[in-house]
PQR file with spaces between the fields and no chain letter, atoms N, CA, C, O and H, PARSE charges and radii, in Angstrom:
ATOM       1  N    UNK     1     -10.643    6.058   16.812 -0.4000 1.5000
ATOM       2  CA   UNK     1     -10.734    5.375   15.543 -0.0000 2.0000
ATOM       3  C    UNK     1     -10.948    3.886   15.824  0.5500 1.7000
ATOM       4  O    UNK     1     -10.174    3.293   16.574 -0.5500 1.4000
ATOM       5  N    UNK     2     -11.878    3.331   15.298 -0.4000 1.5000
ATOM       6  CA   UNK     2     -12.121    1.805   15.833 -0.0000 2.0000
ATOM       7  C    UNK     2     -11.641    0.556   14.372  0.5500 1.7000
ATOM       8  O    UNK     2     -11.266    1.012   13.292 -0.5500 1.4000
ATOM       9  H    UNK     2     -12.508    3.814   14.689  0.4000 1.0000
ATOM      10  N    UNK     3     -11.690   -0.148   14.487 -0.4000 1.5000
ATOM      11  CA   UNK     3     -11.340   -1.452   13.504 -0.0000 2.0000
ATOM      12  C    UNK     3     -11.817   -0.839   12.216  0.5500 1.7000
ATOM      13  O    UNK     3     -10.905   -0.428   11.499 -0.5500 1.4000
ATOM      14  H    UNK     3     -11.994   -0.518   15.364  0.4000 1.0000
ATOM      15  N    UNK     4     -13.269   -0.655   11.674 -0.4000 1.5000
ATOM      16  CA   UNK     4     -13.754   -0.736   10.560 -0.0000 2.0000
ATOM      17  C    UNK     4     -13.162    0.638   10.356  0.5500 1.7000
ATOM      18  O    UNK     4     -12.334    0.734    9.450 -0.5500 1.4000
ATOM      19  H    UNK     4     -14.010   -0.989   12.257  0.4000 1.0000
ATOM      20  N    UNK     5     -13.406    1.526   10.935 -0.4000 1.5000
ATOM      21  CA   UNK     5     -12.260    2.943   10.293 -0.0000 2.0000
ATOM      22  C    UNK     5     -10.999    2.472    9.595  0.5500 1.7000
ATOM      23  O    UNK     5     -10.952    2.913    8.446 -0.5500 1.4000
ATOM      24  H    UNK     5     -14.078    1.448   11.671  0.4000 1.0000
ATOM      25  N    UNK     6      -9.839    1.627    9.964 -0.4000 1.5000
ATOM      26  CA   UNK     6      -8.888    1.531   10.278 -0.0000 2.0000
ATOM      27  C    UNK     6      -8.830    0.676    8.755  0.5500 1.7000
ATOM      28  O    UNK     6      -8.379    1.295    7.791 -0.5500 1.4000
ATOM      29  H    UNK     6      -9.877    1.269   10.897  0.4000 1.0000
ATOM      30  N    UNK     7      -9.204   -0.473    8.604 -0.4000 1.5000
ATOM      31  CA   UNK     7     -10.216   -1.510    7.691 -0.0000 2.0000
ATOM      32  C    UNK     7      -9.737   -0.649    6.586  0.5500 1.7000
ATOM      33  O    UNK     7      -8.691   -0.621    5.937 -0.5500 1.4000
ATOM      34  H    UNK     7      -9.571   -0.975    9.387  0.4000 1.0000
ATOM      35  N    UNK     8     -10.856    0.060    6.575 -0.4000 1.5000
ATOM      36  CA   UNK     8     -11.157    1.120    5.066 -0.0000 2.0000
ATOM      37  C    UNK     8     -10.297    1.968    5.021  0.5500 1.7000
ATOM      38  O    UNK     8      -9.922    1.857    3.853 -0.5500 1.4000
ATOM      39  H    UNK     8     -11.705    0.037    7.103  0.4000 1.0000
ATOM      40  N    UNK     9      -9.673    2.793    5.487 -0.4000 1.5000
ATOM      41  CA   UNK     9      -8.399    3.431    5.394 -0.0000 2.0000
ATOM      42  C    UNK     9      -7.357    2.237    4.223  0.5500 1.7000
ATOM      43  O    UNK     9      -7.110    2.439    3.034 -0.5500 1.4000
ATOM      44  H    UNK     9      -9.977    2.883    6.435  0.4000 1.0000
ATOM      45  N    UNK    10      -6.934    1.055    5.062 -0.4000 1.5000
ATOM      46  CA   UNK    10      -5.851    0.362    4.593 -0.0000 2.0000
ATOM      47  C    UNK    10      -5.976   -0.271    3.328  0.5500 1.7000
ATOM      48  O    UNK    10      -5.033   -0.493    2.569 -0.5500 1.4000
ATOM      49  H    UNK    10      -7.135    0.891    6.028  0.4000 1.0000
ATOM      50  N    UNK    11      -7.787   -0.705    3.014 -0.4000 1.5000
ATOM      51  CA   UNK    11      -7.971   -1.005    1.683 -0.0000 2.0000
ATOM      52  C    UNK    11      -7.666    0.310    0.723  0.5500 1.7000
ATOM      53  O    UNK    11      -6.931    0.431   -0.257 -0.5500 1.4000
ATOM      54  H    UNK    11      -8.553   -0.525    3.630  0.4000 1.0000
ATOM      55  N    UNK    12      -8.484    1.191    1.369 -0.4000 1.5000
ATOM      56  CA   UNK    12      -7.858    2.761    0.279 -0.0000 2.0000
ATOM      57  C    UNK    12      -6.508    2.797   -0.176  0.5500 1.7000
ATOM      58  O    UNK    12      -6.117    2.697   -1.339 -0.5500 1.4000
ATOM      59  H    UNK    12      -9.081    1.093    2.165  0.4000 1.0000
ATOM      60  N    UNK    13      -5.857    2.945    0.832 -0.4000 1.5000
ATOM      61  CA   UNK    13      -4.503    2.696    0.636 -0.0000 2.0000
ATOM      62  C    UNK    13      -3.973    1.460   -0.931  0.5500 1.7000
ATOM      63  O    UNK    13      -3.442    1.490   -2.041 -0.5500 1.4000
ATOM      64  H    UNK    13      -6.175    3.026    1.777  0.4000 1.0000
ATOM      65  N    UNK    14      -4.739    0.327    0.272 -0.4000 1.5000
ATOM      66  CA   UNK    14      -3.752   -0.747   -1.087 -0.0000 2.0000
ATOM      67  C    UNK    14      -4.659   -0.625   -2.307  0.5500 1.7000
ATOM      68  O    UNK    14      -4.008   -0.981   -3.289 -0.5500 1.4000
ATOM      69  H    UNK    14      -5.170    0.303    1.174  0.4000 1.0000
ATOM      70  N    UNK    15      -6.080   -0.214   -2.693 -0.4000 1.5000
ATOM      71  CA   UNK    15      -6.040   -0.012   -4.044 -0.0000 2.0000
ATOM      72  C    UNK    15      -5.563    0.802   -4.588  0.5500 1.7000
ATOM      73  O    UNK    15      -5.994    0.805   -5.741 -0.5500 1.4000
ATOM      74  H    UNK    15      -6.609    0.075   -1.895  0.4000 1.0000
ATOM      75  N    UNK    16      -4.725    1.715   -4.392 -0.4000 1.5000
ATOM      76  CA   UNK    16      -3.330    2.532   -4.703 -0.0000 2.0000
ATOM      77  C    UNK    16      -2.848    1.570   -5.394  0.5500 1.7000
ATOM      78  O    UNK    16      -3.013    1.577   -6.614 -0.5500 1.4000
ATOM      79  H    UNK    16      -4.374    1.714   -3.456  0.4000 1.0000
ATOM      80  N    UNK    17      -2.205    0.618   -4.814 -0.4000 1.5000
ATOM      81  CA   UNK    17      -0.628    0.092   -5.288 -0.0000 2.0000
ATOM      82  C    UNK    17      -1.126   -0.632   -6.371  0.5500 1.7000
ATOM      83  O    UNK    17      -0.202   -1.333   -6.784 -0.5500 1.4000
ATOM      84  H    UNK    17      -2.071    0.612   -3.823  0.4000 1.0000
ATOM      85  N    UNK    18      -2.339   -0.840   -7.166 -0.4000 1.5000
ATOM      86  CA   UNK    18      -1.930   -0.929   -8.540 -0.0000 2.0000
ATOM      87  C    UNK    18      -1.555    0.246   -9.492  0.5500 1.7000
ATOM      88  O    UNK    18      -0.950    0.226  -10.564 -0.5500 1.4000
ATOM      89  H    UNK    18      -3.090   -0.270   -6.830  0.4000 1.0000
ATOM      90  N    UNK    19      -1.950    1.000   -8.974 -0.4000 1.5000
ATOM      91  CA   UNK    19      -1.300    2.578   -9.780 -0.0000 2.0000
ATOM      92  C    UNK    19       0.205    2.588   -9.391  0.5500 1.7000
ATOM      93  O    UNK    19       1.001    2.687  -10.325 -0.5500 1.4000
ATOM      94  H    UNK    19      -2.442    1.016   -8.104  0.4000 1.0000
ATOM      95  N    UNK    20       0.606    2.512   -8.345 -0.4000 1.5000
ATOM      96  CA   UNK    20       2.279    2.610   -8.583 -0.0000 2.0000
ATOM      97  C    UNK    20       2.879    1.503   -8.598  0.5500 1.7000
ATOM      98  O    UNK    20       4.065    1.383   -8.289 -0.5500 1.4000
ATOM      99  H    UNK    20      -0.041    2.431   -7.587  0.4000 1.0000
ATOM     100  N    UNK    21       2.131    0.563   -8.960 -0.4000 1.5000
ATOM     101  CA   UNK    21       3.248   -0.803  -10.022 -0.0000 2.0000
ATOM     102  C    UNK    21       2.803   -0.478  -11.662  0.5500 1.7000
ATOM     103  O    UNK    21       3.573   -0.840  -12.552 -0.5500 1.4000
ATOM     104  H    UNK    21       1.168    0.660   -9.211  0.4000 1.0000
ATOM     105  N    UNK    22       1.479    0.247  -12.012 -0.4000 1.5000
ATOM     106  CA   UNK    22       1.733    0.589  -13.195 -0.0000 2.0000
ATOM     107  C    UNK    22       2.508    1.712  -13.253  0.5500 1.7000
ATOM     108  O    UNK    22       3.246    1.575  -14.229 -0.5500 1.4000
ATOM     109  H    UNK    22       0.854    0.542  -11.289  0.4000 1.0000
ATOM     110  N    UNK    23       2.745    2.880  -12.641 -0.4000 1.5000
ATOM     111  CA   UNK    23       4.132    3.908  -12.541 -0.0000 2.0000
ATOM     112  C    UNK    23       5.350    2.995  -13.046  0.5500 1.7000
ATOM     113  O    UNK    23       5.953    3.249  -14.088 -0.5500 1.4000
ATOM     114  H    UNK    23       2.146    2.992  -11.848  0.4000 1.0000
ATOM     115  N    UNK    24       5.680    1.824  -12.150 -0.4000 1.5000
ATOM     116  CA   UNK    24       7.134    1.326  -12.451 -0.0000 2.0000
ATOM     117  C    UNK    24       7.296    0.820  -13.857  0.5500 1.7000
ATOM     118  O    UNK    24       8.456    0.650  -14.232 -0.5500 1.4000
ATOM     119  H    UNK    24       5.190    1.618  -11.304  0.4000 1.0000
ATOM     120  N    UNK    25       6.573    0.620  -14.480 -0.4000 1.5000
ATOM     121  CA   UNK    25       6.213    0.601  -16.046 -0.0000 2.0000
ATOM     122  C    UNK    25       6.676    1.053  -17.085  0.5500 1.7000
ATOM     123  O    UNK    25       7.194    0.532  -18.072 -0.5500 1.4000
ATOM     124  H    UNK    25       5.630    0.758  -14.175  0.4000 1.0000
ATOM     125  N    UNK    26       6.303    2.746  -16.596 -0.4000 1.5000
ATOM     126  CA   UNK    26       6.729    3.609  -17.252 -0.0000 2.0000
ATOM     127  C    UNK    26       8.343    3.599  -17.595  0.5500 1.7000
ATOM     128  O    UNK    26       8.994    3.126  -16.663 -0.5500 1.4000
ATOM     129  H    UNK    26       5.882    3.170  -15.794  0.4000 1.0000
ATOM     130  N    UNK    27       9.008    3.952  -18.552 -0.4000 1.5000
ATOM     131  CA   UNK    27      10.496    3.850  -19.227 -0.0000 2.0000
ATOM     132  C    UNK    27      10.863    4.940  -18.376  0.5500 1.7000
ATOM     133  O    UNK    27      11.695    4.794  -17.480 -0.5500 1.4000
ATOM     134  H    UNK    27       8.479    4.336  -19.309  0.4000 1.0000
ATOM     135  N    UNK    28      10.085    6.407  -18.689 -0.4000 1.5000
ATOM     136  CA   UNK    28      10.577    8.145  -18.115 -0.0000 2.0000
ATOM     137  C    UNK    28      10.672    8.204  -16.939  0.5500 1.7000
ATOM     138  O    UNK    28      11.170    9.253  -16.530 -0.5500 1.4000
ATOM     139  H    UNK    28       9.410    6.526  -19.417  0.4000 1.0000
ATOM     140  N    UNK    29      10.272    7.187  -15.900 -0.4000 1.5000
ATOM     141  CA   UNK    29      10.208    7.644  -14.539 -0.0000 2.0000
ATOM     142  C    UNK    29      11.231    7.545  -13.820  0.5500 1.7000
ATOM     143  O    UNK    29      10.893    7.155  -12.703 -0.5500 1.4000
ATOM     144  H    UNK    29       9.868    6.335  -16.232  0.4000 1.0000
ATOM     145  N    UNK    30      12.767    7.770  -13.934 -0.4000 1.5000
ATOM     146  CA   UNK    30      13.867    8.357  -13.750 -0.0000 2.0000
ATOM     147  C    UNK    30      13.858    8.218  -12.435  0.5500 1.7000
ATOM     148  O    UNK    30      13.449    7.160  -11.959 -0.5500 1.4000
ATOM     149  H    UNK    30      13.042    8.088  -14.842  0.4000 1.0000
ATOM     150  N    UNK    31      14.229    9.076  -11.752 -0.4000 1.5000
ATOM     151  CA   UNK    31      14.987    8.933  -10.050 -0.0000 2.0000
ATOM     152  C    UNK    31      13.715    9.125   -9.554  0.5500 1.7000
ATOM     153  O    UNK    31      13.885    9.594   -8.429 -0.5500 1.4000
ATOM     154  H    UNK    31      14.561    9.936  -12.138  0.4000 1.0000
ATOM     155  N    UNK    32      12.742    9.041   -9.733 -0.4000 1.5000
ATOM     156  CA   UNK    32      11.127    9.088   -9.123 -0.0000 2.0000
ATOM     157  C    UNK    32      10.735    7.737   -8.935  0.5500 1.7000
ATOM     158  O    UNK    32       9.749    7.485   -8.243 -0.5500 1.4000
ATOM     159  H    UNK    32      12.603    8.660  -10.647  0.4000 1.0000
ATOM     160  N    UNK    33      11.720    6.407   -9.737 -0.4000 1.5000
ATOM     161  CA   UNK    33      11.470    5.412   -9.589 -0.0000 2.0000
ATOM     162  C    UNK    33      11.430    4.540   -8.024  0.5500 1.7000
ATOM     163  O    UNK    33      10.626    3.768   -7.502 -0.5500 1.4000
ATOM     164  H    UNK    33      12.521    6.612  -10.300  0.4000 1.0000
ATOM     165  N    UNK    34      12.834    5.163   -7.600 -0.4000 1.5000
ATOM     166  CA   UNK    34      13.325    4.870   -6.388 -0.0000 2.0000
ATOM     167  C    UNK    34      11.913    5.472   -5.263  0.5500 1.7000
ATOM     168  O    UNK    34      11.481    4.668   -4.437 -0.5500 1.4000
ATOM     169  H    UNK    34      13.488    5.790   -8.024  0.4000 1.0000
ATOM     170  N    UNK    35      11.474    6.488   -5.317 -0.4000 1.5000
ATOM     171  CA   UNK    35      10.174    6.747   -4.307 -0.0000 2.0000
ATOM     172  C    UNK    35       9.121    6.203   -4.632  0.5500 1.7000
ATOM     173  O    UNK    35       8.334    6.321   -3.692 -0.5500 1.4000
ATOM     174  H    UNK    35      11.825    7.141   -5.988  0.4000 1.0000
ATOM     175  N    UNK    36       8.652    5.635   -5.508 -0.4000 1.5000
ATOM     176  CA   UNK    36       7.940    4.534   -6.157 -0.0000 2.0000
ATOM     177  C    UNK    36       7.954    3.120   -5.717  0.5500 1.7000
ATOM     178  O    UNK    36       6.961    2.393   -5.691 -0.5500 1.4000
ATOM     179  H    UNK    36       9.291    5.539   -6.271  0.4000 1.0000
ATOM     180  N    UNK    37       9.052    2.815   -5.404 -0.4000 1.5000
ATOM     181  CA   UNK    37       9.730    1.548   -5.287 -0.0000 2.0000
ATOM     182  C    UNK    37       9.105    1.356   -3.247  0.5500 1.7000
ATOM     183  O    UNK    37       8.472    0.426   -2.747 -0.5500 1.4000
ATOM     184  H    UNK    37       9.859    3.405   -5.425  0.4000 1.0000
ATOM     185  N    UNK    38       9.686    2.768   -2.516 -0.4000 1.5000
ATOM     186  CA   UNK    38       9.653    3.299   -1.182 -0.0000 2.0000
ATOM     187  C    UNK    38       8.234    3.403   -1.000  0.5500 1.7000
ATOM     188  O    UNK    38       7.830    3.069    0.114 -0.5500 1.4000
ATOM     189  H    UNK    38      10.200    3.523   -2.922  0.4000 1.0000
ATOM     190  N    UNK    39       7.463    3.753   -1.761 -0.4000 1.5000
ATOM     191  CA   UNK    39       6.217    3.658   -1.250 -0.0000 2.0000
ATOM     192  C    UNK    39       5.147    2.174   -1.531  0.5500 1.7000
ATOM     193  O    UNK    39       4.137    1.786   -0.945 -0.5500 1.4000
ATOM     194  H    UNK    39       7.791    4.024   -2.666  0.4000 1.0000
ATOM     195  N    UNK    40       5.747    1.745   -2.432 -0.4000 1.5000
ATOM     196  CA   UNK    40       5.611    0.551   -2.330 -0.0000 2.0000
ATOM     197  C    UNK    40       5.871   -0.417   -1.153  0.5500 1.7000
ATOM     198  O    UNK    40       5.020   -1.224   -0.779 -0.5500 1.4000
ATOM     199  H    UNK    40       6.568    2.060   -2.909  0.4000 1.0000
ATOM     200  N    UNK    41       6.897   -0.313   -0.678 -0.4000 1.5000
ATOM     201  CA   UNK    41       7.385   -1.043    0.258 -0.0000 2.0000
ATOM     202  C    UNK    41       6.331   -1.051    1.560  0.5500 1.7000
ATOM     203  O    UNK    41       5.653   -1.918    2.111 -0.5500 1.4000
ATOM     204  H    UNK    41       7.589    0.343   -0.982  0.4000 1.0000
ATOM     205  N    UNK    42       6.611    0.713    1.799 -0.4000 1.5000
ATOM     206  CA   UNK    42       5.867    0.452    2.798 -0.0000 2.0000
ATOM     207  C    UNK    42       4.110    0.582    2.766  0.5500 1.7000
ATOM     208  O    UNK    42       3.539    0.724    3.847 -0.5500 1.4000
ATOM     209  H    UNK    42       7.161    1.418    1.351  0.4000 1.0000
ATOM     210  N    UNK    43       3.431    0.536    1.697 -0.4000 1.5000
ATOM     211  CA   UNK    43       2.702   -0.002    1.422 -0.0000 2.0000
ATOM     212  C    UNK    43       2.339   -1.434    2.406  0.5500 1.7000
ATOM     213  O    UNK    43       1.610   -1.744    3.349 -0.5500 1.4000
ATOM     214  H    UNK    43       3.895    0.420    0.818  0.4000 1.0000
ATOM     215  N    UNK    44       3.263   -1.988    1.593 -0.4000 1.5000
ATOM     216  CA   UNK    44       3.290   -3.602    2.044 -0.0000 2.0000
ATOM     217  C    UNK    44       3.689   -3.864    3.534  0.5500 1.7000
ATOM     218  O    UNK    44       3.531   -4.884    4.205 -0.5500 1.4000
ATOM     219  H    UNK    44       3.855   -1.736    0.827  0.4000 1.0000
ATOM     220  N    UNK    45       4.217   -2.731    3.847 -0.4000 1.5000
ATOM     221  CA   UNK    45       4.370   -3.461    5.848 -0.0000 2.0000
ATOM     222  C    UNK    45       3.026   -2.329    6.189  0.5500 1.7000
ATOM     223  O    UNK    45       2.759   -2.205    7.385 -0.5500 1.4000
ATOM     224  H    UNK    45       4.346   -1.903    3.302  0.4000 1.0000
ATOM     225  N    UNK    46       2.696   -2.009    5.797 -0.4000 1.5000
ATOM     226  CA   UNK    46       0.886   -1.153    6.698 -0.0000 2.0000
ATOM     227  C    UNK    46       0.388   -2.293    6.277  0.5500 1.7000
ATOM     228  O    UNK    46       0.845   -2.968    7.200 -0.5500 1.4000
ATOM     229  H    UNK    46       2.913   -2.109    4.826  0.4000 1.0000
ATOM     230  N    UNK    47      -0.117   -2.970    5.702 -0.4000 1.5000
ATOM     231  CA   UNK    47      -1.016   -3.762    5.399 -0.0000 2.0000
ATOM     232  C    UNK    47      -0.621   -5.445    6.362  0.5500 1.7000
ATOM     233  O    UNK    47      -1.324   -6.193    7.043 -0.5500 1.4000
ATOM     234  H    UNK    47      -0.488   -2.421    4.953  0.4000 1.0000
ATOM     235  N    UNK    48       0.698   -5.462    5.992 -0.4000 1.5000
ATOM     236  CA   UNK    48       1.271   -6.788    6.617 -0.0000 2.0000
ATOM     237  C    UNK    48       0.812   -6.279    8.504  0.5500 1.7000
ATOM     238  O    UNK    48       0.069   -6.827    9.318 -0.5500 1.4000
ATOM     239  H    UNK    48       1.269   -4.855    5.439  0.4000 1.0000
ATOM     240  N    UNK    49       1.436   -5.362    8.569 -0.4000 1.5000
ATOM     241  CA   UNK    49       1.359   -4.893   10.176 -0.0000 2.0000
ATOM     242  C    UNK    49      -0.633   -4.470   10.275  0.5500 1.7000
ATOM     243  O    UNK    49      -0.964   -4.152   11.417 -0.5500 1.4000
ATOM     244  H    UNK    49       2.040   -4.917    7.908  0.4000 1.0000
ATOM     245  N    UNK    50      -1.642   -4.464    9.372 -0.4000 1.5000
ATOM     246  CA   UNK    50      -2.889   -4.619    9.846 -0.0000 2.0000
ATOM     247  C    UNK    50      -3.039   -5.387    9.726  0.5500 1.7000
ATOM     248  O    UNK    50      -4.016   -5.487   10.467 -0.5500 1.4000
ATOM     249  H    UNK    50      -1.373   -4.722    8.445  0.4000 1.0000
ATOM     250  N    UNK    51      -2.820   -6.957    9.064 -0.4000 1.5000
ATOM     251  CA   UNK    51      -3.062   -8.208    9.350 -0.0000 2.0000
ATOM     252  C    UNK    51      -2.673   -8.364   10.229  0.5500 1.7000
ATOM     253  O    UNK    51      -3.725   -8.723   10.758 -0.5500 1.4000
ATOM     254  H    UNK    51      -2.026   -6.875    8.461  0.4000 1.0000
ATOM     255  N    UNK    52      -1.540   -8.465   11.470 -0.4000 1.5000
ATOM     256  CA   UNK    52      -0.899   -8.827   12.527 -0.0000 2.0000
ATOM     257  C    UNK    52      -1.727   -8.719   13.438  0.5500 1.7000
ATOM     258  O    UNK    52      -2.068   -9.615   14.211 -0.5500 1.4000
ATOM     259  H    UNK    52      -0.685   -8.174   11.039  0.4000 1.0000
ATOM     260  N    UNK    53      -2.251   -7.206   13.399 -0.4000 1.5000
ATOM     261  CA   UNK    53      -2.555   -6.503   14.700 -0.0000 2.0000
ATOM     262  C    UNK    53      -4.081   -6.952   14.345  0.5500 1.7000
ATOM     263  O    UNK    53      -4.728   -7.429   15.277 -0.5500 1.4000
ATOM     264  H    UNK    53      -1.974   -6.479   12.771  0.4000 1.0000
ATOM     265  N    UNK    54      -4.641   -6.849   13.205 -0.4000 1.5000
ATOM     266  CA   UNK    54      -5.998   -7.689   13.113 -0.0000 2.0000
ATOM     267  C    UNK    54      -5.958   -9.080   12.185  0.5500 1.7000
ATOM     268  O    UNK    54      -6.354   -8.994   11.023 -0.5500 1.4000
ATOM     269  H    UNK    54      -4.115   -6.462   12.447  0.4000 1.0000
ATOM     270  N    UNK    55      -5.537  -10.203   12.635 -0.4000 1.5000
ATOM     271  CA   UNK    55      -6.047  -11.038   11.804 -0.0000 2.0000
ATOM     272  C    UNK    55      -7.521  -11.758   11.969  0.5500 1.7000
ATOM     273  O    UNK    55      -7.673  -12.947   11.689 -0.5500 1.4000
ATOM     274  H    UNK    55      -5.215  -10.273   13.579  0.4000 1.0000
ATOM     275  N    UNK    56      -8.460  -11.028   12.392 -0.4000 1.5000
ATOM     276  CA   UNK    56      -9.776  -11.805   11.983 -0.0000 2.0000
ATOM     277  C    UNK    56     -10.436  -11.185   11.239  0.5500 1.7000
ATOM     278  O    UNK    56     -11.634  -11.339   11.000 -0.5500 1.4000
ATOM     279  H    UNK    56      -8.337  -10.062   12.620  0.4000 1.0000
ATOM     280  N    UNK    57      -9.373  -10.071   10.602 -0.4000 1.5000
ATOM     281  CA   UNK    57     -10.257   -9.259    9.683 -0.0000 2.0000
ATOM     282  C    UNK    57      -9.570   -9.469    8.463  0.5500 1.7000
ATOM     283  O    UNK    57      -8.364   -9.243    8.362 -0.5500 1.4000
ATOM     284  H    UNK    57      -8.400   -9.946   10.795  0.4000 1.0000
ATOM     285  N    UNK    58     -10.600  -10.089    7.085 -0.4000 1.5000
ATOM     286  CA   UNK    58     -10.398  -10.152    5.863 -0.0000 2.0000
ATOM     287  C    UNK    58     -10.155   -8.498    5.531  0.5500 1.7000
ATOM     288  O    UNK    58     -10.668   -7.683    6.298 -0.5500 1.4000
ATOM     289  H    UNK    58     -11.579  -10.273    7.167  0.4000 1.0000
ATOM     290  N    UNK    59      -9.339   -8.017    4.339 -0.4000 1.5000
ATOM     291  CA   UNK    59      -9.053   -6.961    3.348 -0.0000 2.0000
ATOM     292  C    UNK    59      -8.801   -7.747    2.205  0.5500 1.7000
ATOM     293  O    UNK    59      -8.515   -7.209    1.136 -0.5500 1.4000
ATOM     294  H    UNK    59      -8.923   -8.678    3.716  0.4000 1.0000
């Protein structure tokens, strides 16, 4: 798997996480909130940890 694989994977990924910050929105989303919250998170360290490991690459 080389950089630009890797690249597009992680953008896929984070255009996700506007769908599960609109999830947290929702009033009904009950104890589903908390895995919401968890995938969020780590959301945010894949992306933080592909800037690290690539920072000359814009996402």
């Amino acid at each position: 798997m080389d950089a630009q694989m890797i690249k597009e994977r992680v953008v896929k990924v984070q255009s996700q996480r506007e769908y599960l910050l609109s999830l947290l929105e929702q009033p009904n989303l009950g104890t589903l909130r908390i895995d919401v919250n968890q995938a969020l998170e780590e959301m945010d360290e894949l992306v933080d940890e592909f800037r690290r490991t690539f920072p000359e690459t814009e996402i």
